[in-house]
N, CA, C and O atoms as CSV, one atom per row, in Angstrom:
chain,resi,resn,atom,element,x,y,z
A,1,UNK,N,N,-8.589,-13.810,17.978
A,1,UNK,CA,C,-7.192,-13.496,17.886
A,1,UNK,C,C,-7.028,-12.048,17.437
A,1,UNK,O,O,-7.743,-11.683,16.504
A,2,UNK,N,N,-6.079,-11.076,18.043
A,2,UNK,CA,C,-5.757,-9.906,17.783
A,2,UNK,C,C,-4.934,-9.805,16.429
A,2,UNK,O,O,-3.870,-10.404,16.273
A,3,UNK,N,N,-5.399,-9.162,15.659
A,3,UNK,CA,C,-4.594,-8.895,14.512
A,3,UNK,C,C,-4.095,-7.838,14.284
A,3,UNK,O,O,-4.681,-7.012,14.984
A,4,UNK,N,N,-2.925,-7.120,13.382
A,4,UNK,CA,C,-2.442,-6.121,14.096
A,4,UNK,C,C,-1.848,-5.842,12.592
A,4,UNK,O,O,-1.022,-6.514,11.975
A,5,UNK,N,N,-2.650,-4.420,12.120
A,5,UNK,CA,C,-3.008,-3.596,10.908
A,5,UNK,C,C,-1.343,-3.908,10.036
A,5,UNK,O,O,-0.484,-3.959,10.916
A,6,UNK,N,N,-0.873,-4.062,8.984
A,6,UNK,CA,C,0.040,-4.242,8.115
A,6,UNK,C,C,1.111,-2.801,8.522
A,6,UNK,O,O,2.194,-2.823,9.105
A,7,UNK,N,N,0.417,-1.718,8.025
A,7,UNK,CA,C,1.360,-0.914,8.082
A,7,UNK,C,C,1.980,-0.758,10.177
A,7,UNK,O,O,3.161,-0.645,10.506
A,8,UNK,N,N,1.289,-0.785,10.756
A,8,UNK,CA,C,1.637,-1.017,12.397
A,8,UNK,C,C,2.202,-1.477,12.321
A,8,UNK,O,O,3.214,-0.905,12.728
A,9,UNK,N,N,2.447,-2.624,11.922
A,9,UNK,CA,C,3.521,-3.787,12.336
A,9,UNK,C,C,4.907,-3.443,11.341
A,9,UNK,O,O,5.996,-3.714,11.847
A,10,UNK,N,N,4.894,-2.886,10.016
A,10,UNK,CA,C,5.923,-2.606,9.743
A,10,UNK,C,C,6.485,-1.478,10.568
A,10,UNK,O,O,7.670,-1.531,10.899
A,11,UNK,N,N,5.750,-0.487,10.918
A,11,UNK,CA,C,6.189,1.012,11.845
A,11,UNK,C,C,7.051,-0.090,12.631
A,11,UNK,O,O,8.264,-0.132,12.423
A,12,UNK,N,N,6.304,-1.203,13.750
A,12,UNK,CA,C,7.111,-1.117,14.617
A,12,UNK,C,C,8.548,-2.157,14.393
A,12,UNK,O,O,9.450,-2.165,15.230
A,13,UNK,N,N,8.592,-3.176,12.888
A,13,UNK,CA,C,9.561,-3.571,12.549
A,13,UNK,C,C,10.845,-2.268,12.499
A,13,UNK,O,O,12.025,-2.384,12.829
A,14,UNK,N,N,10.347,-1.420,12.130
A,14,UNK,CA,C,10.992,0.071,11.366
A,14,UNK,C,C,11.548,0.408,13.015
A,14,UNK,O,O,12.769,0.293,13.125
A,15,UNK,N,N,10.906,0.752,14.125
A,15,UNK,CA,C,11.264,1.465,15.187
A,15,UNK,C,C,12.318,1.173,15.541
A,15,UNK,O,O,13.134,1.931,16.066
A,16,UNK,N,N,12.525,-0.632,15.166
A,16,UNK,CA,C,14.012,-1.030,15.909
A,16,UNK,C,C,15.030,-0.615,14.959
A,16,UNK,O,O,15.980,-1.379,15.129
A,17,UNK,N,N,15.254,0.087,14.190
A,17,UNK,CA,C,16.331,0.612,13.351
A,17,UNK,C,C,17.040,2.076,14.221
A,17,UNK,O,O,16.456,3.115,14.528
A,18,UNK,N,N,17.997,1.819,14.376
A,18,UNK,CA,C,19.128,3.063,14.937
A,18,UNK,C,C,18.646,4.086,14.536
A,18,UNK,O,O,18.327,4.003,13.350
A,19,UNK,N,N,18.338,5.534,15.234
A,19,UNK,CA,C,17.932,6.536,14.838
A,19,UNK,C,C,19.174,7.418,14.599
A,19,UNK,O,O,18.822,8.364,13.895
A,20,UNK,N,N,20.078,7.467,14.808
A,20,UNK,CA,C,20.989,8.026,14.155
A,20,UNK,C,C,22.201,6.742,13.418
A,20,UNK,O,O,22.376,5.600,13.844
A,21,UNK,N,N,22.750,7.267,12.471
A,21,UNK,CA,C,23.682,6.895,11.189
A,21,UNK,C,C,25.081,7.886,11.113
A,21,UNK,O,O,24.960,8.997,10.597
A,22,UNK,N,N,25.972,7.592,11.471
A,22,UNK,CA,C,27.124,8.629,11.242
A,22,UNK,C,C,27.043,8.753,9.723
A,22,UNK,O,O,26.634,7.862,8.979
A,23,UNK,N,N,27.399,9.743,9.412
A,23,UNK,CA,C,27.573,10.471,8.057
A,23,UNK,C,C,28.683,9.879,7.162
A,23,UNK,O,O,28.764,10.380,6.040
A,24,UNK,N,N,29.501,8.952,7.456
A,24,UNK,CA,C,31.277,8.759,7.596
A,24,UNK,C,C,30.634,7.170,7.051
A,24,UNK,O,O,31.044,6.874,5.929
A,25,UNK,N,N,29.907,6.367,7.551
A,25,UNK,CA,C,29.379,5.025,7.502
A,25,UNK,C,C,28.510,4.989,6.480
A,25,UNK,O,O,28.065,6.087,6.147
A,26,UNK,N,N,27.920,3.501,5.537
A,26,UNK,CA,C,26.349,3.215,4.954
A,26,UNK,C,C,25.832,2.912,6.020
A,26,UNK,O,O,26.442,2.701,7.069
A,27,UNK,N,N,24.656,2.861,5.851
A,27,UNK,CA,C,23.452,2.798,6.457
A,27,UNK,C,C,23.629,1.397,7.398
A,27,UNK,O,O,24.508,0.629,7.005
A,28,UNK,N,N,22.881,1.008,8.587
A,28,UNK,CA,C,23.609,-0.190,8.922
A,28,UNK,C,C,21.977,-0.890,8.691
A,28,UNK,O,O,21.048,-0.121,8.446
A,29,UNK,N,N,21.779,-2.116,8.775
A,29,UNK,CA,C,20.555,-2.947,8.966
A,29,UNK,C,C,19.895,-3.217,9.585
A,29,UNK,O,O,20.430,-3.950,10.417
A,30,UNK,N,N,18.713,-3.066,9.808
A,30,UNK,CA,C,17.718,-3.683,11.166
A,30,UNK,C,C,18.532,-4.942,11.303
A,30,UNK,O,O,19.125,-5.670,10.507
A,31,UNK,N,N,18.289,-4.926,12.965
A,31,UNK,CA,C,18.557,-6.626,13.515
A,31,UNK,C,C,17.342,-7.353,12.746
A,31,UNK,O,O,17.586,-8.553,12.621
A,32,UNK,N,N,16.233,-7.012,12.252
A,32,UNK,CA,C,15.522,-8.302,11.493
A,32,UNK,C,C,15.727,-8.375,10.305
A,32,UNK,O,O,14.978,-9.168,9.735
A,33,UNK,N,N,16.310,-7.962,9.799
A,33,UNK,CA,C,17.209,-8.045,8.546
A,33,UNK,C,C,18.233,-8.840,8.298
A,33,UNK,O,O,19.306,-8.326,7.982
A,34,UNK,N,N,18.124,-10.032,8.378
A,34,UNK,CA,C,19.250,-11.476,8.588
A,34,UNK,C,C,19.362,-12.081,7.464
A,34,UNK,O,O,20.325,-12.753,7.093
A,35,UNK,N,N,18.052,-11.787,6.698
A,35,UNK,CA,C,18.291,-13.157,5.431
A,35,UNK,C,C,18.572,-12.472,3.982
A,35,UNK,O,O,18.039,-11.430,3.600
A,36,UNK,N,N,19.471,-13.218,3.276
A,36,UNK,CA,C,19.763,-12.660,2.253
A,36,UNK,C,C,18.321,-12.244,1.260
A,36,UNK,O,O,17.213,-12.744,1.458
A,37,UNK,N,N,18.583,-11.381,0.341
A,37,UNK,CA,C,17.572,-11.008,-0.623
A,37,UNK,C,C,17.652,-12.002,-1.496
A,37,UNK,O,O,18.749,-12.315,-1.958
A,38,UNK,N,N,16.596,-12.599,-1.827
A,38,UNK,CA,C,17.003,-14.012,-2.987
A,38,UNK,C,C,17.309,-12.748,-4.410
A,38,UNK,O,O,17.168,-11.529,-4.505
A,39,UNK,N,N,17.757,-13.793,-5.292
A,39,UNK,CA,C,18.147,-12.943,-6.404
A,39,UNK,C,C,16.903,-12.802,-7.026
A,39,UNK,O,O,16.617,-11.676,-7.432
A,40,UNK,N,N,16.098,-13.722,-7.186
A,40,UNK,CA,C,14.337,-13.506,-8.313
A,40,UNK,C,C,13.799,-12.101,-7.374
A,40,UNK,O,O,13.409,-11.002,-7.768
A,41,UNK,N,N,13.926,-12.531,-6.291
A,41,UNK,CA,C,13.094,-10.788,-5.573
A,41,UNK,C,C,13.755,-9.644,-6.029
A,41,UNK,O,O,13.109,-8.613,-6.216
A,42,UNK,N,N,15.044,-9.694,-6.245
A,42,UNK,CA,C,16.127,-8.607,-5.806
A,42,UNK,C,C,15.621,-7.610,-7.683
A,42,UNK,O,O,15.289,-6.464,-7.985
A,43,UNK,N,N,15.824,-8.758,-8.345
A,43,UNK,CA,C,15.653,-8.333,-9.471
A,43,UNK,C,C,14.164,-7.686,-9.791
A,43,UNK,O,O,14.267,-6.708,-10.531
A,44,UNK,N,N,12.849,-7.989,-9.421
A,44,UNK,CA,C,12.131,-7.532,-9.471
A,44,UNK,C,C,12.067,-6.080,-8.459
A,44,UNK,O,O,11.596,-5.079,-9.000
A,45,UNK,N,N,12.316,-6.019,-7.688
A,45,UNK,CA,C,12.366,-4.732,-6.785
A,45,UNK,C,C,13.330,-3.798,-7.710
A,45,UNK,O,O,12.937,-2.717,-8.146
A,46,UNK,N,N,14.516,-4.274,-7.944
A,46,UNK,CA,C,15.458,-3.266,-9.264
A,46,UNK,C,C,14.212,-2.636,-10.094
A,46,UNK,O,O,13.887,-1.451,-10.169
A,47,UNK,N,N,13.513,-3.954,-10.789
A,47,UNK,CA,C,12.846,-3.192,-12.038
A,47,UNK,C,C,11.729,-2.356,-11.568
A,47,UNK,O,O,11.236,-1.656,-12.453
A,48,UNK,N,N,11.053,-2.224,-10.052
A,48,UNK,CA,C,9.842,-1.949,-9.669
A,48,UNK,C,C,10.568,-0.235,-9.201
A,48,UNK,O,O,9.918,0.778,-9.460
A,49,UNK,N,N,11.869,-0.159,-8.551
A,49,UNK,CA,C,12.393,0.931,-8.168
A,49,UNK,C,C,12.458,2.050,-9.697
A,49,UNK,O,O,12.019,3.183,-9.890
A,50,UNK,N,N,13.255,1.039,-10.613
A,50,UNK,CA,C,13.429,2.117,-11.593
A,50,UNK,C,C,12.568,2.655,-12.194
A,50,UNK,O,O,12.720,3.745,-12.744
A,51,UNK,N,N,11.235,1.820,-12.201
A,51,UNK,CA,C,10.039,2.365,-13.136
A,51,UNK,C,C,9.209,3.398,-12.081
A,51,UNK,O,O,8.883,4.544,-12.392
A,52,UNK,N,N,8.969,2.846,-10.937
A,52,UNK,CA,C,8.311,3.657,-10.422
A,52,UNK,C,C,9.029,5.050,-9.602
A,52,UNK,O,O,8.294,5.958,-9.213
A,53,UNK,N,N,10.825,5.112,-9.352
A,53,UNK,CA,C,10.844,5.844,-8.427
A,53,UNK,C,C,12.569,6.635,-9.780
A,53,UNK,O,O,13.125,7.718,-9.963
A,54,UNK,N,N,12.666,5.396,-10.250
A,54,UNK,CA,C,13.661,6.147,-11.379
A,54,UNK,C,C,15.296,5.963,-10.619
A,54,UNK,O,O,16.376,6.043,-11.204
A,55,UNK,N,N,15.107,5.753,-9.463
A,55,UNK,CA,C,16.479,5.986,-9.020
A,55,UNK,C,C,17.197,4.412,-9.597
A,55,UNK,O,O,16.642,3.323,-9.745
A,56,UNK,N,N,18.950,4.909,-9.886
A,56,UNK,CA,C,19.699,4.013,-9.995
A,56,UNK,C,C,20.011,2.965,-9.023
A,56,UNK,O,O,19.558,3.101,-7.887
A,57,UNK,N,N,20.833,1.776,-9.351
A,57,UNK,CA,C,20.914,0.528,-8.055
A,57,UNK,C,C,22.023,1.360,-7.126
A,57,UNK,O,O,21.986,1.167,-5.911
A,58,UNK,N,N,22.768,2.056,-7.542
A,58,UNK,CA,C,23.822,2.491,-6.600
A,58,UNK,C,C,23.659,3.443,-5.659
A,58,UNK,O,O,24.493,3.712,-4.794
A,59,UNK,N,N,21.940,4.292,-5.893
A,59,UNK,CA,C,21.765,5.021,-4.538
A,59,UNK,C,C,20.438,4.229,-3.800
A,59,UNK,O,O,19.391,4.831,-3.564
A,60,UNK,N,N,20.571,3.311,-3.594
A,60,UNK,CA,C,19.656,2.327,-2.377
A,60,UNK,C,C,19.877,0.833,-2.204
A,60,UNK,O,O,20.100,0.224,-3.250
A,61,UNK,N,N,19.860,0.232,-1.241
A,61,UNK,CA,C,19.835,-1.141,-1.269
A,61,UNK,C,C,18.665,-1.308,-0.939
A,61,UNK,O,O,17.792,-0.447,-0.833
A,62,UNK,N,N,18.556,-3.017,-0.668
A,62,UNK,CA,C,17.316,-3.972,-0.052
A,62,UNK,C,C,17.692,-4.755,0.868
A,62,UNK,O,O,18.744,-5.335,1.135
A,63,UNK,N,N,16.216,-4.659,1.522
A,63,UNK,CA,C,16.379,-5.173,3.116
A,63,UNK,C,C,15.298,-6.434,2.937
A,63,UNK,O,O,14.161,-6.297,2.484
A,64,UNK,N,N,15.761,-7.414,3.289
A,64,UNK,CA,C,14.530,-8.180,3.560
A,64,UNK,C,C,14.192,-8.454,5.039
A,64,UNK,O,O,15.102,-8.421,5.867
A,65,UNK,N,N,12.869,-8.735,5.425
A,65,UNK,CA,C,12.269,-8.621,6.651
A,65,UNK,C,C,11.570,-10.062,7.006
A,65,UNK,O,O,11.096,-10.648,6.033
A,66,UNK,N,N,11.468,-10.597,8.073
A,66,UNK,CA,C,10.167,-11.413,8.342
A,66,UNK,C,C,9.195,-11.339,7.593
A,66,UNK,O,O,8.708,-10.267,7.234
A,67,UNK,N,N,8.688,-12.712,7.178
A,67,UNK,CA,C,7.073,-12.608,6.305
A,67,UNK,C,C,6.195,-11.996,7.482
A,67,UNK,O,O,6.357,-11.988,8.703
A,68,UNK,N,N,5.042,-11.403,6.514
A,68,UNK,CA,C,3.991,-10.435,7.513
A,68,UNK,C,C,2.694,-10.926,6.797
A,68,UNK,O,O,2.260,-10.458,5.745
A,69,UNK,N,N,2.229,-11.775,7.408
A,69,UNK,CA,C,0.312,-11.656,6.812
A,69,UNK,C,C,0.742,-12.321,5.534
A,69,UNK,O,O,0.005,-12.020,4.595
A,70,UNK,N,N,1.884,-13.274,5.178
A,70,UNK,CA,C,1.674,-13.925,3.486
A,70,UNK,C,C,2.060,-13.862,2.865
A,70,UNK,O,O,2.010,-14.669,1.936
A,71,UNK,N,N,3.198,-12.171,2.930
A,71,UNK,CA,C,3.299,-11.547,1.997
A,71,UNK,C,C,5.305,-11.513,2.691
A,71,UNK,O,O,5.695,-11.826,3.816
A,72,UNK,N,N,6.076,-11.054,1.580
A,72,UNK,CA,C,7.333,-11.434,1.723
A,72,UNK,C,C,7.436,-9.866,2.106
A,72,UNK,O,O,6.555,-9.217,1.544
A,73,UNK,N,N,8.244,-9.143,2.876
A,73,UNK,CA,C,8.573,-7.578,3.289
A,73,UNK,C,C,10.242,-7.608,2.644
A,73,UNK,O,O,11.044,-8.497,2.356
A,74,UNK,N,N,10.228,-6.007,2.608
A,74,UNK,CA,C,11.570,-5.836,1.768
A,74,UNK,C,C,11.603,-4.011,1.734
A,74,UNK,O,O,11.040,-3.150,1.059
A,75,UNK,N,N,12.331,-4.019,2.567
A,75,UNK,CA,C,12.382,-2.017,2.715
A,75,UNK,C,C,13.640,-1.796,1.652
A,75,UNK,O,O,14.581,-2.582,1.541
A,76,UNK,N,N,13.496,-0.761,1.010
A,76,UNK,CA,C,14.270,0.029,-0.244
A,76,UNK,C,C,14.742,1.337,0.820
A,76,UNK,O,O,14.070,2.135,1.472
A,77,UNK,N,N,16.022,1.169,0.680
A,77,UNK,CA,C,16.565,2.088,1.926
A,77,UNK,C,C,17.344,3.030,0.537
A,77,UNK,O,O,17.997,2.533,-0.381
A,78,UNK,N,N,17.054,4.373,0.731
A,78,UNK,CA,C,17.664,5.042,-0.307
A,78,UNK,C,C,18.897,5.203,0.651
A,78,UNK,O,O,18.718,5.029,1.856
A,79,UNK,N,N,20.307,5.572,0.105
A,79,UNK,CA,C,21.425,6.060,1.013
A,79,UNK,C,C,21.425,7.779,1.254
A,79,UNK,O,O,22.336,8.294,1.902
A,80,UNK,N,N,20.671,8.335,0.856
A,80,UNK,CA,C,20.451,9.796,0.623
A,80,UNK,C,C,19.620,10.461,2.167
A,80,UNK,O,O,19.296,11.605,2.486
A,81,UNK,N,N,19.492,9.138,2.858
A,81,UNK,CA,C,18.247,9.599,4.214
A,81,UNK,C,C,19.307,9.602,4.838
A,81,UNK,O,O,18.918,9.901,5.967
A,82,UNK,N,N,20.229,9.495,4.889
A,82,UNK,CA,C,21.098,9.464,6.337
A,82,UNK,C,C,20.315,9.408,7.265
A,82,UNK,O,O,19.580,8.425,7.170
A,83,UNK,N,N,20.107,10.115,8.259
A,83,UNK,CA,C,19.518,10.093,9.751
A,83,UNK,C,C,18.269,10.060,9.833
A,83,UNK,O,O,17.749,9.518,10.809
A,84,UNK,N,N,17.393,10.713,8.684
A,84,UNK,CA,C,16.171,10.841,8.547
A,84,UNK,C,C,15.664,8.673,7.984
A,84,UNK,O,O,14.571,8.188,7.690
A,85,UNK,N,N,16.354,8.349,8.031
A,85,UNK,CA,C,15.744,6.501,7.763
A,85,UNK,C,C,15.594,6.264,9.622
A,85,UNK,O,O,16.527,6.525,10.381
A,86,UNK,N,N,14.410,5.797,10.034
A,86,UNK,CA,C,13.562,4.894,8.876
A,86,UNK,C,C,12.309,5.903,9.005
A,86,UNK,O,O,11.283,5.256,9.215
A,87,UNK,N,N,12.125,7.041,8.955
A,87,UNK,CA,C,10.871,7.528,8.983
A,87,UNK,C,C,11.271,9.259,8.073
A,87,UNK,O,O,12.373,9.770,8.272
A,88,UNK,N,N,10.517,9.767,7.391
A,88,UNK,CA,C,10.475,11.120,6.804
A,88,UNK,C,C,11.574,11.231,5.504
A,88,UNK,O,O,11.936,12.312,5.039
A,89,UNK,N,N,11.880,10.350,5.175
A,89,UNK,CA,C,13.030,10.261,4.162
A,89,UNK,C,C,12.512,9.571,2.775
A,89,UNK,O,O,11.374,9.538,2.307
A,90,UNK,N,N,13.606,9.090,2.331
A,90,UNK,CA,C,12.734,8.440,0.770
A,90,UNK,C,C,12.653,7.103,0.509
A,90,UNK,O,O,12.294,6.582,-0.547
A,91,UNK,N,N,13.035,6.522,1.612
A,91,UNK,CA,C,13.215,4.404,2.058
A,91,UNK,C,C,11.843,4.528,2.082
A,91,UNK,O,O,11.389,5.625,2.407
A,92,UNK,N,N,10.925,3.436,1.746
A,92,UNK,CA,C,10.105,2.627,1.799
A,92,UNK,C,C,9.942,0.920,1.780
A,92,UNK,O,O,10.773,0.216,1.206
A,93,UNK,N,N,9.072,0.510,2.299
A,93,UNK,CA,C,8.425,-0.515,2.621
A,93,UNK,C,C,7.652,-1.044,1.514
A,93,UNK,O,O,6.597,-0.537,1.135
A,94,UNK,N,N,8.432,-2.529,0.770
A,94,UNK,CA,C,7.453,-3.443,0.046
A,94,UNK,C,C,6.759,-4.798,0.095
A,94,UNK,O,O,7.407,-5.844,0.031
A,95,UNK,N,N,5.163,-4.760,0.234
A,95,UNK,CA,C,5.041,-5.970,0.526
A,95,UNK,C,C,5.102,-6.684,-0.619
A,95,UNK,O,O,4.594,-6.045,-1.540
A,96,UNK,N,N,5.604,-7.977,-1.019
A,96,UNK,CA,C,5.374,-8.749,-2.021
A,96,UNK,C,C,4.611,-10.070,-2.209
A,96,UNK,O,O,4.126,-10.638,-1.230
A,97,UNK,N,N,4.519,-10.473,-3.213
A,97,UNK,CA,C,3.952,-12.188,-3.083
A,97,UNK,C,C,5.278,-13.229,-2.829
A,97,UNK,O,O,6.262,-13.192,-3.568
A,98,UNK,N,N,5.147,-14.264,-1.549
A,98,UNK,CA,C,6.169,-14.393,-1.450
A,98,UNK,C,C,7.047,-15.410,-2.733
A,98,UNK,O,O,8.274,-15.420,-2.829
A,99,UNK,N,N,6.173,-16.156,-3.571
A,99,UNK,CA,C,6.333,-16.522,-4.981
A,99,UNK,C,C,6.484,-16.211,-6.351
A,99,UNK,O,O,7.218,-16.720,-7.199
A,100,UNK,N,N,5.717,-15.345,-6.420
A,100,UNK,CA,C,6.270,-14.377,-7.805
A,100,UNK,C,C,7.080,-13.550,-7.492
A,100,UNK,O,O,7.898,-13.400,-8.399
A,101,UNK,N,N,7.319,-12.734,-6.380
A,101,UNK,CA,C,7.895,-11.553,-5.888
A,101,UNK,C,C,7.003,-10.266,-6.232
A,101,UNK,O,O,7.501,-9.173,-5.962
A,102,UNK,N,N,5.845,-10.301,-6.751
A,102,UNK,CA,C,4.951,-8.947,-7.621
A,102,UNK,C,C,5.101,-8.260,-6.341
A,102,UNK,O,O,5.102,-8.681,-5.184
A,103,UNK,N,N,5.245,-6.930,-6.916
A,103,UNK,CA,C,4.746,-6.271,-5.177
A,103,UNK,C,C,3.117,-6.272,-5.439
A,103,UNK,O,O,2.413,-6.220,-6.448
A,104,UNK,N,N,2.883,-6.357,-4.069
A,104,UNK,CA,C,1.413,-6.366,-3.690
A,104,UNK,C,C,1.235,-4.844,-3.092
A,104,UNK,O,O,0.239,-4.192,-3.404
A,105,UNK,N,N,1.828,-4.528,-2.580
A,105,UNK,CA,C,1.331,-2.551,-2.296
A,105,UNK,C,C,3.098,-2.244,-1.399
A,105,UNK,O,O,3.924,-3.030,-0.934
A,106,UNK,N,N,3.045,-0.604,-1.508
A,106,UNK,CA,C,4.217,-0.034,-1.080
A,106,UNK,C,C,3.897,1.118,0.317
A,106,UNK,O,O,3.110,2.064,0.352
A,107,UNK,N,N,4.495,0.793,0.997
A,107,UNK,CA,C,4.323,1.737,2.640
A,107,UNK,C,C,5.465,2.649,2.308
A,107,UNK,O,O,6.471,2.297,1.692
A,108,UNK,N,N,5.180,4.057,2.849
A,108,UNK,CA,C,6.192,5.370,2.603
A,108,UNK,C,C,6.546,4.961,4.189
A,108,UNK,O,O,5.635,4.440,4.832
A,109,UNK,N,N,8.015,5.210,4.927
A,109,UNK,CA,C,7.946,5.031,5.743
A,109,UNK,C,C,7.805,6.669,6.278
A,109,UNK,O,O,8.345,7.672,5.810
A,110,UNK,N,N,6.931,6.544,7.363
A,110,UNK,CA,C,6.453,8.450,7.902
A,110,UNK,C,C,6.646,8.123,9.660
A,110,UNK,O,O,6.455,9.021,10.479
């Protein structure tokens, strides 16, 4: 069976996101972005953003994604990328456990 590298498969979750964002609008959501953020995740990603990246809740939301390989996905979309999301900006990609919520490692999206 073909398996197909973690960060690849988020790139190409990421590709289907609108490459442009009017300036006037927030950010809009991947079409795989359907299911709500449970609140136990939501809260751990808060505390994982502020320690590691410092920013406040009011300049980024959370995206949750299809499970990938086990692990629960959840992109941190800063609102500051405008056009530059989903690639060269300051949104990233978290994989988590899909039970504790720990993150298990973080993708820059490039």
């Amino acid at each position: 069976m073909l398996r197909i590298p973690p960060c690849l498969a988020a790139f190409a979750l990421l590709s289907l996101m609108p490459s442009c964002v009017s300036p006037e609008r927030p950010l809009t959501r991947m079409p795989a972005a359907t299911r709500a953020v449970p609140e136990t995740a939501a809260t751990k990603i808060h505390r994982y953003v502020a320690r590691h990246r410092g920013w406040p809740r009011s300049v980024y939301h959370i995206e949750q994604h299809p499970y990938e390989e086990s692990y629960a996905v959840f992109t941190v979309v800063h609102h500051g990328d405008n056009g530059a999301y989903p690639g060269g900006g300051k949104s990233f990609v978290l994989f988590c456990d899909p039970h504790s919520y720990r993150v298990a490692r973080e993708l820059a999206l490039q």
